[in-house]
N, CA, C and O atoms as CSV, one atom per row, in Angstrom:
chain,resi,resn,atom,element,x,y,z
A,1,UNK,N,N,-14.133,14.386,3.590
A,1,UNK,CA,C,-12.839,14.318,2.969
A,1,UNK,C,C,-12.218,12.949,3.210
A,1,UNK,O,O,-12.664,12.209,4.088
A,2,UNK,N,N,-11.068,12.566,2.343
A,2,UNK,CA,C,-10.589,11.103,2.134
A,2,UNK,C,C,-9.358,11.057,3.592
A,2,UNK,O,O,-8.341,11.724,3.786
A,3,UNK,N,N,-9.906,10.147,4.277
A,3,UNK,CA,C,-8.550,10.019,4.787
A,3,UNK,C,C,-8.094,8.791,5.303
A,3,UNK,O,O,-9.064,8.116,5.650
A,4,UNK,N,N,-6.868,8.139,5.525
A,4,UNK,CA,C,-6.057,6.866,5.176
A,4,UNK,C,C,-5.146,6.978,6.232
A,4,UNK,O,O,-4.379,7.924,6.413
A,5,UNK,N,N,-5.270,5.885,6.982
A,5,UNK,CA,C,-4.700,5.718,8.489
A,5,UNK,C,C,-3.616,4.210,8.275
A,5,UNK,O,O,-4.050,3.097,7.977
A,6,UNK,N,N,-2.435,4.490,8.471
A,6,UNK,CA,C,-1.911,3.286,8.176
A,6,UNK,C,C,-0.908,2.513,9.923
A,6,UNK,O,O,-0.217,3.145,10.722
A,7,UNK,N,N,-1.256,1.035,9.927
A,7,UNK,CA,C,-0.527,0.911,11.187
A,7,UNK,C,C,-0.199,-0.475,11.138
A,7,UNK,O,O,-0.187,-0.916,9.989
A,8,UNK,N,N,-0.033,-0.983,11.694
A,8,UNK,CA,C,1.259,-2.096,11.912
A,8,UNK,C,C,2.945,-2.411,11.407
A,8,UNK,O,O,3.730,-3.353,11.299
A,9,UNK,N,N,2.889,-1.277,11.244
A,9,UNK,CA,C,4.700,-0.926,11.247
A,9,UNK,C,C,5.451,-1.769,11.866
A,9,UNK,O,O,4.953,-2.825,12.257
A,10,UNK,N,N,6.890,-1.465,12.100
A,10,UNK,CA,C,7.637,-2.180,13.272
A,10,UNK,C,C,9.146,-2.421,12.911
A,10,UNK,O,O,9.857,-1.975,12.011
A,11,UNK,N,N,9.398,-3.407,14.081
A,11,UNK,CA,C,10.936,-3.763,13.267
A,11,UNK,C,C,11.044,-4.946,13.359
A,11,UNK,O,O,10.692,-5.492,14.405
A,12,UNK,N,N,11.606,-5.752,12.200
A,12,UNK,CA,C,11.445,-7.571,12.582
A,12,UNK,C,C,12.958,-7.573,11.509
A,12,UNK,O,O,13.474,-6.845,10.661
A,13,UNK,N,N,13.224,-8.894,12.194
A,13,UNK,CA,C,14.741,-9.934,11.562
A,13,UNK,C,C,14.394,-9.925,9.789
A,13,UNK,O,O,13.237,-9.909,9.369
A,14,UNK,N,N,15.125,-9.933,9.244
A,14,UNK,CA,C,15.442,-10.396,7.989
A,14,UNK,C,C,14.708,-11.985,7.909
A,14,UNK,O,O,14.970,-12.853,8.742
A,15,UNK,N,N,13.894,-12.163,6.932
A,15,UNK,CA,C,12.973,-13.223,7.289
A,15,UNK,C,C,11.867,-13.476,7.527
A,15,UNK,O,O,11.319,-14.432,6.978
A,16,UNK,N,N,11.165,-12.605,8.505
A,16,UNK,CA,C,10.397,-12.163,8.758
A,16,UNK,C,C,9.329,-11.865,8.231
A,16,UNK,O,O,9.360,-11.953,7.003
A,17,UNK,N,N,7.739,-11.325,8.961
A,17,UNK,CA,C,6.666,-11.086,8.658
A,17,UNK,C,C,6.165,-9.802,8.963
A,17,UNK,O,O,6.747,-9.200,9.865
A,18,UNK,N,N,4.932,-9.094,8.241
A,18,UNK,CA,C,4.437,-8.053,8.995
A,18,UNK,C,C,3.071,-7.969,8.428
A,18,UNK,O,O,2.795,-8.234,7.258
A,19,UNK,N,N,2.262,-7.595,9.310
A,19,UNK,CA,C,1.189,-7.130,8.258
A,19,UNK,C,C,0.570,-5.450,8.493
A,19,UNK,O,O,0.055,-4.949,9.493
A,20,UNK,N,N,0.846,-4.892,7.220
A,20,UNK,CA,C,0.035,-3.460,7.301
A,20,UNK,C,C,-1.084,-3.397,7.121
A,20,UNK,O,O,-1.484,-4.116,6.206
A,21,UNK,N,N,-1.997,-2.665,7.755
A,21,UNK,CA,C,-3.408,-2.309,7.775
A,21,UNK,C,C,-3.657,-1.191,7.684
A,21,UNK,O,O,-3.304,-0.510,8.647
A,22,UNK,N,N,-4.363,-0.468,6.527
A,22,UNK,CA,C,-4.979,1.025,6.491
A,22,UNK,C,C,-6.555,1.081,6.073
A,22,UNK,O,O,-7.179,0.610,5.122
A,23,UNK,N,N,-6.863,1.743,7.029
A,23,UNK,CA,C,-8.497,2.045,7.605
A,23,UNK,C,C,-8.488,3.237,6.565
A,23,UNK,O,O,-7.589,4.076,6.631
A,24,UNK,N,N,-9.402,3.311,5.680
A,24,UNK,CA,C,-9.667,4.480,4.593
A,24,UNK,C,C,-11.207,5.300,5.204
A,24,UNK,O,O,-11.930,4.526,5.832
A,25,UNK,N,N,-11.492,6.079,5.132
A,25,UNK,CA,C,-12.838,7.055,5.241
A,25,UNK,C,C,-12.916,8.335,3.800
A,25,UNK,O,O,-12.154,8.926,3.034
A,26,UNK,N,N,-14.165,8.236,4.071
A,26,UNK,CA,C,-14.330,9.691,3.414
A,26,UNK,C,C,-14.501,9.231,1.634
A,26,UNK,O,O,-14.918,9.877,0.673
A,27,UNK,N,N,-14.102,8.183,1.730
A,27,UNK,CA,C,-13.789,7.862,-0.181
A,27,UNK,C,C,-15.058,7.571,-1.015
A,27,UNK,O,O,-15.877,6.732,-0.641
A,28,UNK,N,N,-15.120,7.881,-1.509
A,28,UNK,CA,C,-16.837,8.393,-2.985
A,28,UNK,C,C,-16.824,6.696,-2.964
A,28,UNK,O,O,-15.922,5.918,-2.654
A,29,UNK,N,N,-17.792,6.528,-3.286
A,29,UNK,CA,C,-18.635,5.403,-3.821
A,29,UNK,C,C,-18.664,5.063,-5.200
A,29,UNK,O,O,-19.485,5.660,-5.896
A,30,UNK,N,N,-17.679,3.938,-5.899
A,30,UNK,CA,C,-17.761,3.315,-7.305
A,30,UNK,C,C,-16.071,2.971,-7.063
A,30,UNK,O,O,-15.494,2.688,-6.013
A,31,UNK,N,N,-15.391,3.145,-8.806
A,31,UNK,CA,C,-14.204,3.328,-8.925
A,31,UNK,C,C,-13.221,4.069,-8.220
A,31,UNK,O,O,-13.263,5.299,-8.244
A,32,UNK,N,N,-12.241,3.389,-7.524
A,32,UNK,CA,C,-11.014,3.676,-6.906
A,32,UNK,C,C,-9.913,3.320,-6.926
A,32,UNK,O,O,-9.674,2.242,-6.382
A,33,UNK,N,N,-8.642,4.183,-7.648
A,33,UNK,CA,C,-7.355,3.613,-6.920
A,33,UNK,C,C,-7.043,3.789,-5.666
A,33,UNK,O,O,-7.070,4.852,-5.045
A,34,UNK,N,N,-6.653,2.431,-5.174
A,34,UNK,CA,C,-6.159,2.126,-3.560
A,34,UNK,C,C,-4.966,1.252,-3.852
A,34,UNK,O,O,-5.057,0.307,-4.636
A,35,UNK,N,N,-3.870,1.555,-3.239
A,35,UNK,CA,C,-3.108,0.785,-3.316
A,35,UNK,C,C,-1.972,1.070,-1.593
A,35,UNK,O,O,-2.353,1.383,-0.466
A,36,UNK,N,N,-0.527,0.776,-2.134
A,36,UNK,CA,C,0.684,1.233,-1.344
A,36,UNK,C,C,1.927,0.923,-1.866
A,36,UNK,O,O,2.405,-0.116,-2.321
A,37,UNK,N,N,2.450,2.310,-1.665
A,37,UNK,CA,C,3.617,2.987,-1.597
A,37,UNK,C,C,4.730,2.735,-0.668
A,37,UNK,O,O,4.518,1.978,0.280
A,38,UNK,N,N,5.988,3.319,-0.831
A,38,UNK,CA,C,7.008,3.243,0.344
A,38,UNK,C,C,8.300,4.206,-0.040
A,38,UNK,O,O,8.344,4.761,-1.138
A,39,UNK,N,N,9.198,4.339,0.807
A,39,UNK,CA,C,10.105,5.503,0.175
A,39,UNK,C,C,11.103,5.368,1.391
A,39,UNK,O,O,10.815,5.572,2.571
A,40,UNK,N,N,11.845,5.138,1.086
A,40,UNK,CA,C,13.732,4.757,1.775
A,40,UNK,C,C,14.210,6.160,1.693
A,40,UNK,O,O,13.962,7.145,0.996
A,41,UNK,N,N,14.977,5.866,2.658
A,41,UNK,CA,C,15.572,7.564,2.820
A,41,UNK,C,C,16.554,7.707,1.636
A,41,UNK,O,O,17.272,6.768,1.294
A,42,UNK,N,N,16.563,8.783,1.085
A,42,UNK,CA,C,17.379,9.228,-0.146
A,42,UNK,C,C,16.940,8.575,-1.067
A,42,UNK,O,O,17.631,8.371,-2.065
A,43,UNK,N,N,15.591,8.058,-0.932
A,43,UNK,CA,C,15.009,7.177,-2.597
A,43,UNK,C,C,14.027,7.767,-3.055
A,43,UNK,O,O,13.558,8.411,-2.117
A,44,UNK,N,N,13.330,7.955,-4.113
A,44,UNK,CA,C,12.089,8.065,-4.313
A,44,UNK,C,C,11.052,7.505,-4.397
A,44,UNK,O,O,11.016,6.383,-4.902
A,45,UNK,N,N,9.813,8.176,-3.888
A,45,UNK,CA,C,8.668,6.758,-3.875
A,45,UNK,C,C,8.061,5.894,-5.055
A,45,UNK,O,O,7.688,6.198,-6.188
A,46,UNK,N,N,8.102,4.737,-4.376
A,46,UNK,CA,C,7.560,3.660,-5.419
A,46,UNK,C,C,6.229,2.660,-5.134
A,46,UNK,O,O,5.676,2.160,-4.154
A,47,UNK,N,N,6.103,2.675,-6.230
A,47,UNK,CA,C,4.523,1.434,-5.922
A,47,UNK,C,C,4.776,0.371,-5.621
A,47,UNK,O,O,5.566,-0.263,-6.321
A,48,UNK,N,N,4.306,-0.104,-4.684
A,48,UNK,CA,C,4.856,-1.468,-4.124
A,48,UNK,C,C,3.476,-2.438,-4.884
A,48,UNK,O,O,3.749,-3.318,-5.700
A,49,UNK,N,N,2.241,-2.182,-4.551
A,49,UNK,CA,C,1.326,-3.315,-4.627
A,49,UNK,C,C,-0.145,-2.132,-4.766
A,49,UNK,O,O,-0.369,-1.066,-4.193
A,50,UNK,N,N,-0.960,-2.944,-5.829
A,50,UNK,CA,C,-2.390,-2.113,-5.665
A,50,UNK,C,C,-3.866,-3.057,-5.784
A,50,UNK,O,O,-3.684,-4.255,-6.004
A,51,UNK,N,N,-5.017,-2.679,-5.676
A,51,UNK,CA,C,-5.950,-3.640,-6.045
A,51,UNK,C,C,-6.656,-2.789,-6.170
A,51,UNK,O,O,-6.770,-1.670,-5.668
A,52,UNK,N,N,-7.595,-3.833,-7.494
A,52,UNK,CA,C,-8.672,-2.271,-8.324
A,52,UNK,C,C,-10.110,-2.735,-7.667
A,52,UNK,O,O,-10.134,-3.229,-6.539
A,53,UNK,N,N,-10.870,-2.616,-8.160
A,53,UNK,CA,C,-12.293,-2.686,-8.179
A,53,UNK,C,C,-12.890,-3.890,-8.219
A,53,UNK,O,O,-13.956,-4.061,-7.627
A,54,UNK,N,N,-12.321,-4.828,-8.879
A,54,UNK,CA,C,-12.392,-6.271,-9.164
A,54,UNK,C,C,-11.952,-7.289,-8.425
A,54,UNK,O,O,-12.172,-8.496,-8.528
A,55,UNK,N,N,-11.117,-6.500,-7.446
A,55,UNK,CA,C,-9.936,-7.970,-6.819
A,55,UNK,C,C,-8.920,-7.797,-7.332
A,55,UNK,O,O,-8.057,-7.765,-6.455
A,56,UNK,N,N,-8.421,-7.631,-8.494
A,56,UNK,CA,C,-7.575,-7.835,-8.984
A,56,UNK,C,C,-5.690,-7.503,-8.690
A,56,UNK,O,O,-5.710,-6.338,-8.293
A,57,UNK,N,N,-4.571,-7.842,-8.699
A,57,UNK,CA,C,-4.163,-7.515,-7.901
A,57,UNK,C,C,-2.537,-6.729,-8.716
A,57,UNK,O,O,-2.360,-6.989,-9.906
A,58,UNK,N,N,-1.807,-6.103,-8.208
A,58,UNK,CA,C,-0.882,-5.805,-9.076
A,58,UNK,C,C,0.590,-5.765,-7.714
A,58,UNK,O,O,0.507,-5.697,-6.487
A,59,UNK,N,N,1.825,-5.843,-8.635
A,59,UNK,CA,C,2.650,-6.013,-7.794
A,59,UNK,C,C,3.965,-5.301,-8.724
A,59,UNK,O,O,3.996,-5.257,-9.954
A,60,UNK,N,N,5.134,-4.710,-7.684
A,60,UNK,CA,C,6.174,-4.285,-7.842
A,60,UNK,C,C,7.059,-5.384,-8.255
A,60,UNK,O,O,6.771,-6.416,-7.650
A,61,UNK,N,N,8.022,-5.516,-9.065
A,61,UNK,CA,C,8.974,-7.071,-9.592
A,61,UNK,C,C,9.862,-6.965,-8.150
A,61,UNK,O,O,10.535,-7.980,-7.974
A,62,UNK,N,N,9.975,-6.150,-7.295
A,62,UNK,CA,C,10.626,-6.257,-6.141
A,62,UNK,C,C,10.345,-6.516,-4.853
A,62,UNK,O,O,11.012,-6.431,-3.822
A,63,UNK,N,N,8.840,-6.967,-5.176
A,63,UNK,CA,C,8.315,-7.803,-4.131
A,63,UNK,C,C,7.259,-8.732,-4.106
A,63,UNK,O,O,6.587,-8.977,-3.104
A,64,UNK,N,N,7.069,-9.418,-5.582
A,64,UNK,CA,C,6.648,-10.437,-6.100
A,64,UNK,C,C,7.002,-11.621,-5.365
A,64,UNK,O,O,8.180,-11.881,-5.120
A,65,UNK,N,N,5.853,-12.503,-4.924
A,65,UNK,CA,C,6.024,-13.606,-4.427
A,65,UNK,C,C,6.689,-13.642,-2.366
A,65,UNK,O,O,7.382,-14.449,-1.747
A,66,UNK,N,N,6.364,-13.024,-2.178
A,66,UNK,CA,C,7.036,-11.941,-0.725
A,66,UNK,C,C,5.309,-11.058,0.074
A,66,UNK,O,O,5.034,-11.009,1.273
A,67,UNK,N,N,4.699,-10.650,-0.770
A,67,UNK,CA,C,3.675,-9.273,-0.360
A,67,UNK,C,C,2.638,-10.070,-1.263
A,67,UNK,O,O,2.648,-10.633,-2.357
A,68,UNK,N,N,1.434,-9.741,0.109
A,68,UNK,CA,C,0.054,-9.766,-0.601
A,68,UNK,C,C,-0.623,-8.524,-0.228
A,68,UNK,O,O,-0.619,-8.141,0.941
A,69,UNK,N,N,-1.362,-7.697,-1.424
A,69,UNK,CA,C,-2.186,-7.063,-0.950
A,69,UNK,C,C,-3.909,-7.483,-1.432
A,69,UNK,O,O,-4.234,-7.898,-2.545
A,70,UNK,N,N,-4.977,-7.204,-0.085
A,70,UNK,CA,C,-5.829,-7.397,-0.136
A,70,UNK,C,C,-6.846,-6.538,0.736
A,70,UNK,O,O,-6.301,-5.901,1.637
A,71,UNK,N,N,-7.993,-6.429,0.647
A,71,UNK,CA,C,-8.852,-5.386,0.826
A,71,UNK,C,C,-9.904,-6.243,1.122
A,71,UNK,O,O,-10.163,-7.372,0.705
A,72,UNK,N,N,-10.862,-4.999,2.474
A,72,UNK,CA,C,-11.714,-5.769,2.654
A,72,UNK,C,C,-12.991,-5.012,2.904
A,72,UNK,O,O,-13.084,-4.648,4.077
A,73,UNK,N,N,-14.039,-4.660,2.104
A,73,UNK,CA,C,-14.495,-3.304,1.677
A,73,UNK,C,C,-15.623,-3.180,3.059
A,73,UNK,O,O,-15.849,-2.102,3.610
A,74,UNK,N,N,-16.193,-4.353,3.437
A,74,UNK,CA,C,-17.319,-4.187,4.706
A,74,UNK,C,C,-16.166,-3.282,5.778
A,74,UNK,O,O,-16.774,-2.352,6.306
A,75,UNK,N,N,-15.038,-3.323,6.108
A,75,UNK,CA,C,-14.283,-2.828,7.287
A,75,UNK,C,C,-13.744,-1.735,6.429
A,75,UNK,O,O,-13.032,-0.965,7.072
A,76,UNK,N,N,-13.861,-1.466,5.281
A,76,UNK,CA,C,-13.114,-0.354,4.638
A,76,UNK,C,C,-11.523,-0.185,5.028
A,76,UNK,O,O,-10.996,0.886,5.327
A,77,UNK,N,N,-10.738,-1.718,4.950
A,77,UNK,CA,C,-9.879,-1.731,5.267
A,77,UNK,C,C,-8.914,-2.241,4.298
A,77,UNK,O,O,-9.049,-3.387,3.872
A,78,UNK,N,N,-7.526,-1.170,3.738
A,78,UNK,CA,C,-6.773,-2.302,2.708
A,78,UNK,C,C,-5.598,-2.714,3.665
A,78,UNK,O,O,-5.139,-2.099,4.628
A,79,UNK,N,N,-5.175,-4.148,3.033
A,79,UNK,CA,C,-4.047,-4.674,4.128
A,79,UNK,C,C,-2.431,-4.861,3.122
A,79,UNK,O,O,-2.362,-4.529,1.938
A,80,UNK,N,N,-1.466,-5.347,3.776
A,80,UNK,CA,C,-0.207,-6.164,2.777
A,80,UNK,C,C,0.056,-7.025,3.703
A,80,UNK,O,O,0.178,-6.542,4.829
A,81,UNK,N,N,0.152,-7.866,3.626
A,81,UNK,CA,C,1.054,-8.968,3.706
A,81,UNK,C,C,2.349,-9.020,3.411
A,81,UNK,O,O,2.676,-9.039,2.224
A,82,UNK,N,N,3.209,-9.047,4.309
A,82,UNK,CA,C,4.655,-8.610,3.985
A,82,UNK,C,C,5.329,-9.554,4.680
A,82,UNK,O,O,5.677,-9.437,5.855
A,83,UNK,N,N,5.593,-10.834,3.717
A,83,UNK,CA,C,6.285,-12.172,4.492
A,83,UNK,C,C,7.595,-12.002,3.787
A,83,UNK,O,O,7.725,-11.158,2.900
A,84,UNK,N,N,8.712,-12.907,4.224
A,84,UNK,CA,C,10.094,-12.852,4.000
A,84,UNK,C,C,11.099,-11.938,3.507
A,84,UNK,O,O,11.938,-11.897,2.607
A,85,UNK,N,N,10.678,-11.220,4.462
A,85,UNK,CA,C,11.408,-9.602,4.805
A,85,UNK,C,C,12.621,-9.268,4.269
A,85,UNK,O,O,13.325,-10.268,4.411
A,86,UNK,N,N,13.340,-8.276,3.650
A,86,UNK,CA,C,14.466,-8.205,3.201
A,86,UNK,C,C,14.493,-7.383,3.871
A,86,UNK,O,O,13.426,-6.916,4.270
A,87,UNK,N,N,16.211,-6.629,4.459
A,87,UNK,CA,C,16.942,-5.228,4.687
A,87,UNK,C,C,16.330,-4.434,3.568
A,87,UNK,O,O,15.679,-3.450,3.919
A,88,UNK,N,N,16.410,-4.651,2.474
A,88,UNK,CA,C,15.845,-3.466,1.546
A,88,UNK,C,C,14.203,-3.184,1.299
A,88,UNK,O,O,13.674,-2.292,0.636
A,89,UNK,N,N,13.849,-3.816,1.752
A,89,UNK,CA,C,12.477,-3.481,2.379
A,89,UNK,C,C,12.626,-2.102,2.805
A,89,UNK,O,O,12.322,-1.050,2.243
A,90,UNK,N,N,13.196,-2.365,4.001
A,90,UNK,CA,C,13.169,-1.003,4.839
A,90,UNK,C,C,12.577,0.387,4.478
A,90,UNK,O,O,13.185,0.995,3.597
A,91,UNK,N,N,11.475,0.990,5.027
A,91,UNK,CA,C,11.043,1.813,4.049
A,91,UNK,C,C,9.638,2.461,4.996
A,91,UNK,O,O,8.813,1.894,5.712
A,92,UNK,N,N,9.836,3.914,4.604
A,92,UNK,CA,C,7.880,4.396,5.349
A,92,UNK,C,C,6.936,4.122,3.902
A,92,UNK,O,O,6.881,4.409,2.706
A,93,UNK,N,N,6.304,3.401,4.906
A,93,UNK,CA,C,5.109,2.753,3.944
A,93,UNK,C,C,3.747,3.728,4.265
A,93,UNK,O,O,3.263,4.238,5.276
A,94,UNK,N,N,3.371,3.682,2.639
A,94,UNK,CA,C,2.176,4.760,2.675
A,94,UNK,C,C,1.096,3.762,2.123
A,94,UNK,O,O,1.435,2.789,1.449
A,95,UNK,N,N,-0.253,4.042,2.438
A,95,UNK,CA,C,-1.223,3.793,1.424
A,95,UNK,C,C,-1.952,4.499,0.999
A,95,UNK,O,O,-2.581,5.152,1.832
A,96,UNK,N,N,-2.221,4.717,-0.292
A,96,UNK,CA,C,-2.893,5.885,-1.180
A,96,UNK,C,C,-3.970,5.625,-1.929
A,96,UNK,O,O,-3.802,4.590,-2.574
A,97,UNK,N,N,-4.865,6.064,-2.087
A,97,UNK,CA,C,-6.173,6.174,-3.172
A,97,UNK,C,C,-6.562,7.765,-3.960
A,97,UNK,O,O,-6.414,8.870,-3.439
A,98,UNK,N,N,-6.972,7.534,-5.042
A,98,UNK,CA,C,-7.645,8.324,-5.949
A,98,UNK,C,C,-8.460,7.978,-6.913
A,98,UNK,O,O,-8.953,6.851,-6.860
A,99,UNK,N,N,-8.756,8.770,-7.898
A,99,UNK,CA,C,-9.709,8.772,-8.727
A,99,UNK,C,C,-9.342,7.647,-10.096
A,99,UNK,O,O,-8.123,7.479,-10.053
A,100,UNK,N,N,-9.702,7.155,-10.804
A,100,UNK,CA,C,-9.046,6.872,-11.856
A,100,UNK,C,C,-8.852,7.600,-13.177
A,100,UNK,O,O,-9.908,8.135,-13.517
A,101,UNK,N,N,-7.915,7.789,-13.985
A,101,UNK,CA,C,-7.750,8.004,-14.788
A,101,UNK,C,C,-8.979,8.171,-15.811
A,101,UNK,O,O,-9.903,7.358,-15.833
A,102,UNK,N,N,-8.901,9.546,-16.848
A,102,UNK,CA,C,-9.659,9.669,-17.981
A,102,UNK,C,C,-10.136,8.166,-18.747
A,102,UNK,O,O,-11.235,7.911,-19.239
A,103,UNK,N,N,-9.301,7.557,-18.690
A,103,UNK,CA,C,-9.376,5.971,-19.410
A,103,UNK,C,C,-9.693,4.820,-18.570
A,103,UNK,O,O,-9.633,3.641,-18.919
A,104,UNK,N,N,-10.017,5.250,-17.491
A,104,UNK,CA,C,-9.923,4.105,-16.672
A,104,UNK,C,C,-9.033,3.897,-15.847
A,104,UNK,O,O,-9.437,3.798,-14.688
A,105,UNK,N,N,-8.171,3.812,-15.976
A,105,UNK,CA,C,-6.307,3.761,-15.224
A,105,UNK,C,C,-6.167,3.884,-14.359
A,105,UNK,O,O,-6.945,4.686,-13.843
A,106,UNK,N,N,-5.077,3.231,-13.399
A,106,UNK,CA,C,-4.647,3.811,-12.303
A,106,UNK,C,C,-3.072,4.187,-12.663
A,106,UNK,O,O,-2.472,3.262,-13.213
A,107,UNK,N,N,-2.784,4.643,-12.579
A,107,UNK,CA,C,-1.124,5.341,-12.973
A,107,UNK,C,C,-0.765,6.047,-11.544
A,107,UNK,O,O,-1.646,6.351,-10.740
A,108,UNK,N,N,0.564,6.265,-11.327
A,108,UNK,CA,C,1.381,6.846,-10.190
A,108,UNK,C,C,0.836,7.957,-9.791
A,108,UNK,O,O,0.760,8.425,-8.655
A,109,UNK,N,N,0.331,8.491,-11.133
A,109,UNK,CA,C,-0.226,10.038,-10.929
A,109,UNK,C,C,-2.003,9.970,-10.366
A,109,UNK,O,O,-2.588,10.963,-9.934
A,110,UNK,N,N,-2.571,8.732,-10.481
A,110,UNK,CA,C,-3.959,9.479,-10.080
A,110,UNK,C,C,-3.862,9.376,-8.362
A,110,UNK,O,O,-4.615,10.075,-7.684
A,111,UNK,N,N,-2.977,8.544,-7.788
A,111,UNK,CA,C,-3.197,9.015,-6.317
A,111,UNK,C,C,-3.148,9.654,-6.076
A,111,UNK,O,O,-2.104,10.227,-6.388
A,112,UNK,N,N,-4.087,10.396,-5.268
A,112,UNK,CA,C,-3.565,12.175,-4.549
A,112,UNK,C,C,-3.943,11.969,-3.438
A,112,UNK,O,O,-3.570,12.976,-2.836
A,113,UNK,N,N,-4.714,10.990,-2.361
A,113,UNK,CA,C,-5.077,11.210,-0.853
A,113,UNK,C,C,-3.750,10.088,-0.880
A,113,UNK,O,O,-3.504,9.271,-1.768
A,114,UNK,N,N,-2.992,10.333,0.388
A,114,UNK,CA,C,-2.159,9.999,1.181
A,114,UNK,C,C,-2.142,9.507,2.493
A,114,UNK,O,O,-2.737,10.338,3.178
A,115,UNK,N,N,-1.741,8.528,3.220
A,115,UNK,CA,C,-2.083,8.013,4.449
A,115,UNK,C,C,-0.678,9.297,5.179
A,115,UNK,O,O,-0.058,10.154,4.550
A,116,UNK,N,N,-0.594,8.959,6.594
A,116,UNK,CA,C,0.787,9.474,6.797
A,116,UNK,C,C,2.178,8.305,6.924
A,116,UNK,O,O,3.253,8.860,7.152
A,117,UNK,N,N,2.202,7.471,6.853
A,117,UNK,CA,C,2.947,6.415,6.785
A,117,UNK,C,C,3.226,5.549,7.794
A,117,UNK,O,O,3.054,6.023,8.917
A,118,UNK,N,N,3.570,4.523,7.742
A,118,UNK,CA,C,4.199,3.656,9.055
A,118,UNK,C,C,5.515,2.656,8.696
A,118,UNK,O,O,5.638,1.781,7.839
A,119,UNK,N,N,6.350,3.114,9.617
A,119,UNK,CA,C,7.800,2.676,9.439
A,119,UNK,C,C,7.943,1.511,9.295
A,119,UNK,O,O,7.237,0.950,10.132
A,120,UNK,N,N,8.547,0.700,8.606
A,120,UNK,CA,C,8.841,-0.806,8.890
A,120,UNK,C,C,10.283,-0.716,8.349
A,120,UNK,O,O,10.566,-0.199,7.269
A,121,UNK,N,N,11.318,-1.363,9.352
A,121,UNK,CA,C,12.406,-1.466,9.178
A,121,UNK,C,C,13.157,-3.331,9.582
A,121,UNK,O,O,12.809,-4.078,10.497
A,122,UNK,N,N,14.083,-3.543,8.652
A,122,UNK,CA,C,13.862,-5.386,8.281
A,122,UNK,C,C,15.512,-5.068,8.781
A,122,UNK,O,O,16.090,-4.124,8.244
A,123,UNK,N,N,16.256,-5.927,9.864
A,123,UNK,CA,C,17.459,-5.792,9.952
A,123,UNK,C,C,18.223,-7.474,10.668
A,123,UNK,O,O,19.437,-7.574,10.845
């Protein structure tokens, strides 16, 4: 079974750096969405950043130029890069993978394995 361990959380200044790391297991061999998530208290969750099969990389307009995500498939490890920290950052950060879409796709909806999250709070 799939499972997604996420850690380097924390709390840092406005400004600031972090980097998340999630160790994935269990995940089928070929096509995968992998990406990460996050969710503020009283918000709903949103896609922050994903990378497909290719490298390729995708990003939220709210943390463009700020967050890198990158993957590193020998350690089966995806990471973010989370430089110049905002308060609204603030947020439990998840990282998620699934299947892709009938078409290919990755959409909000094909994640279904879930990490359990790790806090990062920017103040």
């Amino acid at each position: 079974h799939v499972q997604l361990v996420e850690s380097g959380g924390g709390s840092v200044q406005a400004g600031g750096s972090l980097s998340l790391s999630c160790e994935v297991s269990g995940i089928t061999e070929g096509t995968n969405c992998i990406g990460w998530f996050r969710q503020a208290p009283g918000k709903e969750r949103e896609g922050v950043a994903a990378i497909d099969n290719d490298g390729a990389t995708y990003y939220a307009d709210s943390v463009k130029g700020g967050f890198t995500v990158s993957k590193d498939n020998a350690k089966d490890t995806l990471y973010l890069q989370m430089d110049s920290l905002k308060p609204e950052d603030t947020a439990m950060y998840y990282c998620a993978a699934g299947r892709p879409r009938y078409d290919g796709l990755c959409t909000s909806y094909e994640y279904t394995n879930w990490g359990q999250g790790t806090q990062v709070t920017v103040s």
